[in-house]
mmJSON file of the N, C-alpha and C atoms, coordinates in Angstrom:
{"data_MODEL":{"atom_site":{
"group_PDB":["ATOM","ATOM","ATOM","ATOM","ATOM","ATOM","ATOM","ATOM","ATOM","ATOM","ATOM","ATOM","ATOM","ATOM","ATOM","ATOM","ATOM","ATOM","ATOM","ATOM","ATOM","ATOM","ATOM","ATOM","ATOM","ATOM","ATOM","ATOM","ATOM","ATOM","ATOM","ATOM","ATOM","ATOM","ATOM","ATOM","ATOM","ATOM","ATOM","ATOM","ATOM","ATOM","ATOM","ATOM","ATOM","ATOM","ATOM","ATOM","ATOM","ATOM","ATOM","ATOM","ATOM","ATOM","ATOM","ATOM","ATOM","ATOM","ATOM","ATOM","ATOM","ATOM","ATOM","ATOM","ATOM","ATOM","ATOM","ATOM","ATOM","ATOM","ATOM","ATOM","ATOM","ATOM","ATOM","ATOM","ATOM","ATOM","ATOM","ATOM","ATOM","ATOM","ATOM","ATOM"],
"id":[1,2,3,4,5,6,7,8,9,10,11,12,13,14,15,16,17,18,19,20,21,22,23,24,25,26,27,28,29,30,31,32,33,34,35,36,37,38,39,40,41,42,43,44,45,46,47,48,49,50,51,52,53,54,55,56,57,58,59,60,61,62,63,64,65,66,67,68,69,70,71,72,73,74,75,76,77,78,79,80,81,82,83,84],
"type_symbol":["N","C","C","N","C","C","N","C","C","N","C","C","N","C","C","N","C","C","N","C","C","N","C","C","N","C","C","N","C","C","N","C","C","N","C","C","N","C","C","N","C","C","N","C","C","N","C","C","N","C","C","N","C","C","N","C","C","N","C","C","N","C","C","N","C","C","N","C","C","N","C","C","N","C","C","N","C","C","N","C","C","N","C","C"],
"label_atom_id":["N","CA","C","N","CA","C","N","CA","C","N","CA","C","N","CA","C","N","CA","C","N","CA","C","N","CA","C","N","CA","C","N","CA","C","N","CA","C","N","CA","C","N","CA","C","N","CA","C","N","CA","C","N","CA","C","N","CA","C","N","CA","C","N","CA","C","N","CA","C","N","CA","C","N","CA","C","N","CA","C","N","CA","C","N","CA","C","N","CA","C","N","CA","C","N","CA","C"],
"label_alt_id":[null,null,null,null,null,null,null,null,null,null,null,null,null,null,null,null,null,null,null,null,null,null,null,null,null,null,null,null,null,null,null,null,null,null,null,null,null,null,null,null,null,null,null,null,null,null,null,null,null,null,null,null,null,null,null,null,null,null,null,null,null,null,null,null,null,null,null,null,null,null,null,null,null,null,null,null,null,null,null,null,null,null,null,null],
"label_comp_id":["UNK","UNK","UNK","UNK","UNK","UNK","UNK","UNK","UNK","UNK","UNK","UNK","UNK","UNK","UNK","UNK","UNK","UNK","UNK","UNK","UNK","UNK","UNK","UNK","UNK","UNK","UNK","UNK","UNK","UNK","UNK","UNK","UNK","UNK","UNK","UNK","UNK","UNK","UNK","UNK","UNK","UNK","UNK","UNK","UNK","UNK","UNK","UNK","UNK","UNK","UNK","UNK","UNK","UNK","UNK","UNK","UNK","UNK","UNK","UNK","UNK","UNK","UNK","UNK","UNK","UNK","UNK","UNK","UNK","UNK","UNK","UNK","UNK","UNK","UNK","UNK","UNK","UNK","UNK","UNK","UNK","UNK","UNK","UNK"],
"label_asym_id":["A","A","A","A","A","A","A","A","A","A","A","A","A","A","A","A","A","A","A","A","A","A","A","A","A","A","A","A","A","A","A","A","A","A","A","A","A","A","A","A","A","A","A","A","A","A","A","A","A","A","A","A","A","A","A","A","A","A","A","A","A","A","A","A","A","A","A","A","A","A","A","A","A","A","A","A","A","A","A","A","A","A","A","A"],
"label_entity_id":["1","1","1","1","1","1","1","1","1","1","1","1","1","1","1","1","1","1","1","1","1","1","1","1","1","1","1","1","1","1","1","1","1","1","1","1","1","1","1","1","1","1","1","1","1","1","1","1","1","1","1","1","1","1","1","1","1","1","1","1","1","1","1","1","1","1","1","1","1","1","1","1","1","1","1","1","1","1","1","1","1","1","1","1"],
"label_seq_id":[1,1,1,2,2,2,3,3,3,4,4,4,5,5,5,6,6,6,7,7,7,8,8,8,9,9,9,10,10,10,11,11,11,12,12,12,13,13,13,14,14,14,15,15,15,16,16,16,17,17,17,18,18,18,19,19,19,20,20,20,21,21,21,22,22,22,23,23,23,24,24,24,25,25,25,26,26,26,27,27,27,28,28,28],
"pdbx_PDB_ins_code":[null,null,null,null,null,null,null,null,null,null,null,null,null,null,null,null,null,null,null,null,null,null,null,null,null,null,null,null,null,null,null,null,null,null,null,null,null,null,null,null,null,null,null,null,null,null,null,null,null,null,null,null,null,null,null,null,null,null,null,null,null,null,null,null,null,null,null,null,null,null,null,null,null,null,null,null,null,null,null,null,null,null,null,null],
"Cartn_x":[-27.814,-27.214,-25.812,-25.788,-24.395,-23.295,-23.778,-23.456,-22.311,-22.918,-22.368,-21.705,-21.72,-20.728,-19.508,-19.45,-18.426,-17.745,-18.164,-17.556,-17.074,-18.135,-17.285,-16.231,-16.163,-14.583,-13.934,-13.901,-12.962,-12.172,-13.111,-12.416,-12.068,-12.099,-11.56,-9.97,-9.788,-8.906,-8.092,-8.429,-7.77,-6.969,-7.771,-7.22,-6.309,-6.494,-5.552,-4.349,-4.137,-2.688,-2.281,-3.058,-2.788,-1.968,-2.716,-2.032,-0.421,-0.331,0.715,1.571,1.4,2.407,2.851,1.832,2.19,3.007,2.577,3.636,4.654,5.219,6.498,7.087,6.58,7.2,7.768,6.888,7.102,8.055,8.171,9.394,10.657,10.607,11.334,12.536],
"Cartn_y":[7.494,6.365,6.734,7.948,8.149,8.403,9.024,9.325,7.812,6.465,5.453,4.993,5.063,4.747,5.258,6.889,7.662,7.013,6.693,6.185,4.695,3.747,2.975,2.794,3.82,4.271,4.417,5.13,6.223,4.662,3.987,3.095,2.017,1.69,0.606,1.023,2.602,3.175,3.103,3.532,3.531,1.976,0.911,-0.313,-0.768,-0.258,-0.57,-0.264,1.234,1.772,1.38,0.815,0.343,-0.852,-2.038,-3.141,-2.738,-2.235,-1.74,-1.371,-0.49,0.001,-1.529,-2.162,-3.16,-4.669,-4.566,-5.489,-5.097,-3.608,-3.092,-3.195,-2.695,-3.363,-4.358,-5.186,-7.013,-7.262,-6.894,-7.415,-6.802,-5.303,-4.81,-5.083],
"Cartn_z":[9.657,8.933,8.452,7.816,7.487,8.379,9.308,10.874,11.162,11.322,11.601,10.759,9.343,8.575,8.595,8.942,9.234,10.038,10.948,12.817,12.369,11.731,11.371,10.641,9.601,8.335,9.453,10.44,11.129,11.913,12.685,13.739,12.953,11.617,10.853,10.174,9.983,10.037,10.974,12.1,13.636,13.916,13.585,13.816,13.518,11.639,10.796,10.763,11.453,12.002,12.872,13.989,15.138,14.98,14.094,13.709,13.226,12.301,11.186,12.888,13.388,14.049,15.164,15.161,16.759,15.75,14.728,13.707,13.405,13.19,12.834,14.374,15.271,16.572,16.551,16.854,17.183,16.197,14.559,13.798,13.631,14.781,14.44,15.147],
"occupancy":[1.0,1.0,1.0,1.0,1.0,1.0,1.0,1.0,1.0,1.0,1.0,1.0,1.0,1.0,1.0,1.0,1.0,1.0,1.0,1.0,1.0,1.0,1.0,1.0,1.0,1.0,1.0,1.0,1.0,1.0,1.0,1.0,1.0,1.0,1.0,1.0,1.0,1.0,1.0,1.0,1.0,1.0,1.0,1.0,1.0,1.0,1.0,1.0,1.0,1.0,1.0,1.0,1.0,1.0,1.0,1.0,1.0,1.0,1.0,1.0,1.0,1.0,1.0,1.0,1.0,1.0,1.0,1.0,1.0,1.0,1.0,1.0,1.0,1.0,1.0,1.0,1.0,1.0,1.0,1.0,1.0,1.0,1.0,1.0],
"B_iso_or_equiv":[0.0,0.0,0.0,0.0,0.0,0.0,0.0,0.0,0.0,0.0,0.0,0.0,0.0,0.0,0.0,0.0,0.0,0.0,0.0,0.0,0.0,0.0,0.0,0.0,0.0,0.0,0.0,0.0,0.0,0.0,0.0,0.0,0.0,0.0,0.0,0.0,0.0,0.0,0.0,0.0,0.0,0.0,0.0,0.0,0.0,0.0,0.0,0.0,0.0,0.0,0.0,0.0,0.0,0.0,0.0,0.0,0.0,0.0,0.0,0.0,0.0,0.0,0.0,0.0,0.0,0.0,0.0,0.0,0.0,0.0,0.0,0.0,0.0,0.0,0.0,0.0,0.0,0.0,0.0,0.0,0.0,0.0,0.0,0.0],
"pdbx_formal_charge":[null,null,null,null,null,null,null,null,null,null,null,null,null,null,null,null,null,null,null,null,null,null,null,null,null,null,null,null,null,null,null,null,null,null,null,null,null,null,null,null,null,null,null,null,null,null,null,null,null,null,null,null,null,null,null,null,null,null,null,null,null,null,null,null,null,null,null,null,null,null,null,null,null,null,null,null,null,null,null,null,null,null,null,null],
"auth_seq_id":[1,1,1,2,2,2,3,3,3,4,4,4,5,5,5,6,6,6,7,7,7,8,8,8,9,9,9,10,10,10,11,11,11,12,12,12,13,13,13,14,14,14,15,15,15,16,16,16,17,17,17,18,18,18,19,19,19,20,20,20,21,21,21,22,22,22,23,23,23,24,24,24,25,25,25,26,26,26,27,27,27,28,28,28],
"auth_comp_id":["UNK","UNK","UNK","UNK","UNK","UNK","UNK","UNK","UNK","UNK","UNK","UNK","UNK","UNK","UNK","UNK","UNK","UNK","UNK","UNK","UNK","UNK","UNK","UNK","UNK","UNK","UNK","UNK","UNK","UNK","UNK","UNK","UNK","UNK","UNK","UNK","UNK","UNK","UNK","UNK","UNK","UNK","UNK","UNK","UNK","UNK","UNK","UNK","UNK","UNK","UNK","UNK","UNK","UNK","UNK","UNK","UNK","UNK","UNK","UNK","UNK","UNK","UNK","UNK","UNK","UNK","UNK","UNK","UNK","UNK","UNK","UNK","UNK","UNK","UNK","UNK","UNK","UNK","UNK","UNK","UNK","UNK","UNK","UNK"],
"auth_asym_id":["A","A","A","A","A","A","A","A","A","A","A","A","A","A","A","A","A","A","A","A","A","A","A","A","A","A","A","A","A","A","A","A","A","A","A","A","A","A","A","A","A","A","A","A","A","A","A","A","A","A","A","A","A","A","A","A","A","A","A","A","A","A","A","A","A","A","A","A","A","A","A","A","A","A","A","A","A","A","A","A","A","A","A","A"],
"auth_atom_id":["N","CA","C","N","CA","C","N","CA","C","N","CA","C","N","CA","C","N","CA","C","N","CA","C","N","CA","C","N","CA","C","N","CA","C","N","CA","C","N","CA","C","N","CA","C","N","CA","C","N","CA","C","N","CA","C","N","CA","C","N","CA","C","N","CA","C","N","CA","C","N","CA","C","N","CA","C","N","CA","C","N","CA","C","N","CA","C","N","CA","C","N","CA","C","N","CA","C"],
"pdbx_PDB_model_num":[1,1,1,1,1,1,1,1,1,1,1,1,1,1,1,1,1,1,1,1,1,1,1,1,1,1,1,1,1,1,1,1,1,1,1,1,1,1,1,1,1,1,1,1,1,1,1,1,1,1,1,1,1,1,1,1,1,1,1,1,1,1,1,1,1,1,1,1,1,1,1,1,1,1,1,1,1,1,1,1,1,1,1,1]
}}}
């Protein structure tokens, strides 16, 4: 159980930079 919470923190993280970086793109 904790196992998947990890993985899910980790790839909700991952996204979140992902976004941030593909919006500073596009407005930059």
């Amino acid at each position: 159980m904790k196992q998947s919470v990890q993985t899910a923190r980790t790839i909700t993280t991952v996204i979140s930079f992902d976004v941030r970086m593909i919006h500073s793109v596009l407005s930059g």
